[in-house]
C-alpha positions in Angstrom: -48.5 188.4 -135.9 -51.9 188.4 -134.2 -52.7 184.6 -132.3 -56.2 185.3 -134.0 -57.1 184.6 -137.0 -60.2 183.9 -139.1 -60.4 180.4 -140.2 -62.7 179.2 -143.1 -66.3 177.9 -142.9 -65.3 174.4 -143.2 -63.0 175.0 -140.5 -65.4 177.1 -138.2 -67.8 173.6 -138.9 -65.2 170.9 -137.6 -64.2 173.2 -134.5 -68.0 173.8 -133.7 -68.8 170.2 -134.1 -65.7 169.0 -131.6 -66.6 171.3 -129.4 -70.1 170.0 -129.8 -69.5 166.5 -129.2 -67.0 167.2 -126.1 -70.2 169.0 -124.1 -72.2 165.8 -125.3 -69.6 163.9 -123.6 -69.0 165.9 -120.4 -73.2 167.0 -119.7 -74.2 163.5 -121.5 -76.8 166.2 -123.3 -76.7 168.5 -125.8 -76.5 171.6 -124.3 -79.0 174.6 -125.6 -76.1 176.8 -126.7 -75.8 173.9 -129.5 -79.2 173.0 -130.5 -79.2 175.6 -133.1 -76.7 174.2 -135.7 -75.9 177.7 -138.0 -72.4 178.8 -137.2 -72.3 182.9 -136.8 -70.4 184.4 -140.1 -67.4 185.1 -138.0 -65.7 182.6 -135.5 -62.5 184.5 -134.4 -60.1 181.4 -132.7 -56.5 180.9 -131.8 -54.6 180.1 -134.3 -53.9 176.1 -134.3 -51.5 174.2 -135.8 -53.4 171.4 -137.8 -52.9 167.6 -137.4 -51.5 165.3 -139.8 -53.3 163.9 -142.4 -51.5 160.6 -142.2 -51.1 158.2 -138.9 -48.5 155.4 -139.1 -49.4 153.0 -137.2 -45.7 151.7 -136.5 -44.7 155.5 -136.0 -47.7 157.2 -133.5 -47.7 161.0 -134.3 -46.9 162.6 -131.2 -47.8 166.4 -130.9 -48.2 166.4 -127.3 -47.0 164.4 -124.2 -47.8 161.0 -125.3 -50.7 160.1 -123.0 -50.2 156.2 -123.3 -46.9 156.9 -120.9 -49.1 158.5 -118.1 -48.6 155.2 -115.2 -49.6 155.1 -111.4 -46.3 155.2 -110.5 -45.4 158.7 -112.6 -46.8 162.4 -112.2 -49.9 162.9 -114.7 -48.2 166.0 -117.4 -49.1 169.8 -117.7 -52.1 169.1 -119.9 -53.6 166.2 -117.7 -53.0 167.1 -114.2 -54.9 166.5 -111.5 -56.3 170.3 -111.8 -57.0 169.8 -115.3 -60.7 170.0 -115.8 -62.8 167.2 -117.3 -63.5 169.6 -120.7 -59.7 170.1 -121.1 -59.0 166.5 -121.0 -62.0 165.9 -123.6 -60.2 167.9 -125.8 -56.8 165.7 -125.6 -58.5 162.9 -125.9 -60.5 164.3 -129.4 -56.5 165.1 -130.6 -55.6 161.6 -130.2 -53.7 159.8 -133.2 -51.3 157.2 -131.3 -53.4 154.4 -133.0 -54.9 153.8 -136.3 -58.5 154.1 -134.7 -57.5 157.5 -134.8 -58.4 156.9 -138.7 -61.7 155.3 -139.3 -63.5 156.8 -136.4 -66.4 159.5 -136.9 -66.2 160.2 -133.2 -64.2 159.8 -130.4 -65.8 158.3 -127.2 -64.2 160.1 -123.8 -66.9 158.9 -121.8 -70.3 160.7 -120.3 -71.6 161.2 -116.9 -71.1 163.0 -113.5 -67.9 164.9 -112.9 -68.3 164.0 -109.2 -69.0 160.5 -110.0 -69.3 158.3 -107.2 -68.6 155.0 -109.5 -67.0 155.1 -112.7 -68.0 152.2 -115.5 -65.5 151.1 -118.1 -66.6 149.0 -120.5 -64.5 147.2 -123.7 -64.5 150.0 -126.2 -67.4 152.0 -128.5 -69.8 150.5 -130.9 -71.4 151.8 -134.2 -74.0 154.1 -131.9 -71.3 155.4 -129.8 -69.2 156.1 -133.0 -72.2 158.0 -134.4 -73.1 160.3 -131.3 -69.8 160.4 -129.7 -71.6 159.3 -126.3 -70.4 155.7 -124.4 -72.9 153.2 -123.9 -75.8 154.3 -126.3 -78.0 152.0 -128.7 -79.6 149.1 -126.9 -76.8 147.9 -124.5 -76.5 151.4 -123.2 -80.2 150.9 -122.2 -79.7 148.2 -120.7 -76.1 149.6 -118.8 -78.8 152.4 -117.9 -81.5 149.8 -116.2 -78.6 147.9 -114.7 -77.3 151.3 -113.0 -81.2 152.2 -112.1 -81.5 148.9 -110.4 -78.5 149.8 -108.0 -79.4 153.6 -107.8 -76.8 155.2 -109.8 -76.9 157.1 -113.1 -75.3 158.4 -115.5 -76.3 162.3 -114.3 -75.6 162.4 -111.3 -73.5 160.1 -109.1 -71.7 157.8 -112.0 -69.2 158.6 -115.2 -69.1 155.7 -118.1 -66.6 155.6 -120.5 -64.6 152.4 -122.3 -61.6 151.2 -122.6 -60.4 152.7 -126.2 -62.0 155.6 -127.2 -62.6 155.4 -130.7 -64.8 152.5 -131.8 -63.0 149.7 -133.7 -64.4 148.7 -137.3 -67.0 146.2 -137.7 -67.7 146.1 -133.6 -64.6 144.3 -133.1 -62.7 143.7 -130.0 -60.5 146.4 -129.5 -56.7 145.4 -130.1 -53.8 145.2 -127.2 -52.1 148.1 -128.9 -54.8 150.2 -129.3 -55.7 149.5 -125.6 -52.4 150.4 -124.6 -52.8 153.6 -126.5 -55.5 154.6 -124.2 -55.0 153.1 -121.2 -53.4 156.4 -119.9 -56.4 158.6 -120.4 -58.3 155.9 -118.0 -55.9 156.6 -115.3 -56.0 160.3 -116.1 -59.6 160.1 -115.9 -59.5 158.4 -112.6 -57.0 161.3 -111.4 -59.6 163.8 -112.6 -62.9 161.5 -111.4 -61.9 160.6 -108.1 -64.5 157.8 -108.0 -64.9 155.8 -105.0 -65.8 152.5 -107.0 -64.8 151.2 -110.4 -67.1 148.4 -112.2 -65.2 146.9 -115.5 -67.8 145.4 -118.1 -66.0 143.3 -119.8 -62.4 141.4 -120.0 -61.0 143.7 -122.3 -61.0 147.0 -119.6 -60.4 144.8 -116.2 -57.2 143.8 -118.5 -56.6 147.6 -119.4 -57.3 149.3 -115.8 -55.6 145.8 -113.9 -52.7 144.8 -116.2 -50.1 145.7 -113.5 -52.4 143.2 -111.2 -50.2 139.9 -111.2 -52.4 137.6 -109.3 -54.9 137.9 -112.4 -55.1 135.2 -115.0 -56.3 137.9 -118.0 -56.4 134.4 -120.2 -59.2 133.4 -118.4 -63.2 134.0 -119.4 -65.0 136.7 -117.6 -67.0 134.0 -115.7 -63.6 133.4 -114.2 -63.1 136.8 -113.2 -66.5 138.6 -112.0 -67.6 138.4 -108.6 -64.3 139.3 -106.8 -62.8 142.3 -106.1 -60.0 143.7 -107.0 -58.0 147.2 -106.1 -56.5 149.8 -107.9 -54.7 152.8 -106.2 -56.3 151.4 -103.2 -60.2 151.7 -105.1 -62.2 149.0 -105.2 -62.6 147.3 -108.4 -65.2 144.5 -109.8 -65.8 142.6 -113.2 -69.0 141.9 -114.3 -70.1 141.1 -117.9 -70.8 143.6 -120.9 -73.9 144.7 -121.5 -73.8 143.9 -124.8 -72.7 140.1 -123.9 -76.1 139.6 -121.7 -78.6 141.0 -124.9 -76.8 138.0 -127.1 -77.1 135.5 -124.0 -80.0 136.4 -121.5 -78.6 133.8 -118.9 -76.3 136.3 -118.2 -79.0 138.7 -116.4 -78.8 136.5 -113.5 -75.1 136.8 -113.0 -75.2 140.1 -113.6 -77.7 141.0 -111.0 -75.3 138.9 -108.5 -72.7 141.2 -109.2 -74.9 144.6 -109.4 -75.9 143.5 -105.9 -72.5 142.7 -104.6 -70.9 146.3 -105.9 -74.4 148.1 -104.5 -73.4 146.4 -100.7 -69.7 147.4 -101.1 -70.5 151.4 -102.0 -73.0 151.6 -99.2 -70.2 150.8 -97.1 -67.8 153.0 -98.8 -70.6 156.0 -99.2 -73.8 155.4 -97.4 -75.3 158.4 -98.8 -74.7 157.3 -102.6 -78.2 157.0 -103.7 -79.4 160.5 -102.2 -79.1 162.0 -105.5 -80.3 159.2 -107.5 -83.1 160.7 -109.5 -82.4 164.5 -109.2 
């Protein structure tokens, strides 16, 4: 039997728009190749075999190596290797249904930026504009992630990567759950593998729990303003915790703090890569 077949126009449509969203997510753009949305008559694909409709949530549907088992202390699997380009790992990402997120999301979230990043962000997990455009940090707090990234030369083009902690955007805004985090908190390490940044600035209690839970000299029960302004390490990369954006545009008396701790990251990557800021702006 021929691997190729000819799927269905509704089919052609969901396989054009993932690959859509996944160049969203890599160029943090859409690219030109997508701007015109009528699909040619004939896609010809590799045959795929479809997911399930259904995802129990006390059974995860695993049709792959489940990613969620992916630790610092194991090798990263054929699929999300070290090799394994950023597009390819999109793509695993978008096939994720070890969580019920996996249900009421209209997009998943794998994160947008450089794919030589010199700092990656994580923040706590995807809100309703994320959710809608498949992009991290959009709406008003990703403008204001944006001008707090401007402020220490670094952007999301061309010298840092952002991406949250779950990447499917809980209902109603809420805080993603431990299990769900869990679920994900392999593709952060896989995107880490991938990323190789040379900093790592958490927004947010929920992903310095999810990249530090191995970290035993950290009280997770404790607020953020516990937390921020100290450093932290994983796999030997520095690591700081600063608020959310979306925290500061409810409570403005956070911009202060926050500028402390821009400030503090901005001295520590100078020292780490002088040249950082070179292609701010390019």
């Amino acid at each position: 039997m021929s691997q190729m077949s000819q799927l269905t126009i509704e089919e052609k449509q969901t396989i054009y728009n993932l690959l859509k969203t996944a160049s969203q997510n890599v160029y943090g753009y859409t690219p030109d190749a997508f701007k015109n949305e009528k699909l040619p008559e004939q896609i010809p694909v590799k045959t795929v075999t479809p997911e399930p409709e259904h995802i129990s949530p006390a059974e995860p549907v695993q049709t792959e190596t489940p990613i969620s088992e992916i630790t610092t202390s194991t090798p990263i699997p054929s699929g999300v290797s070290v090799g394994v380009s950023m597009g390819e790992l999109i793509l695993k990402i978008a096939r994720c249904t070890r969580c019920p997120l996996a249900r009421t999301r209209t997009n998943v979230v794998p994160g947008t930026g450089s794919r030589t990043p010199e700092v990656l962000v994580i923040g706590d997990g995807p809100g309703s504009p994320e959710d809608n455009s498949g992009l991290s940090f959009t709406g008003p707090a990703g403008d204001l992630m944006d001008k707090m990234l401007n402020a220490i030369k670094l952007n999301r083009k061309t010298n840092c990567f952002l991406t949250n902690a779950v990447k499917c955007a809980p209902p109603q805004n809420r805080d993603p759950y431990p299990e769900e985090t869990e679920a994900c908190a392999g593709f952060i390490e896989a995107q880490i593998k991938c990323l190789k940044p040379k900093m790592i600035l958490c927004t947010g209690r929920i992903a310095a729990l999810t990249l530090l839970k191995n970290n035993k000299e950290i009280n997770f029960s404790l607020p953020v303003d516990q937390l921020r302004g100290k450093w932290y390490d994983f796999n030997s990369i520095p690591v700081l915790i600063t608020y959310n954006p979306s925290e500061v545009l409810k409570n403005l008396d956070l911009k202060r703090p926050v500028w402390d701790d821009l400030r503090t990251f901005a001295a520590k990557l100078k020292e780490h890569s002088p040249s950082y800021a070179q292609s701010f702006g390019q």
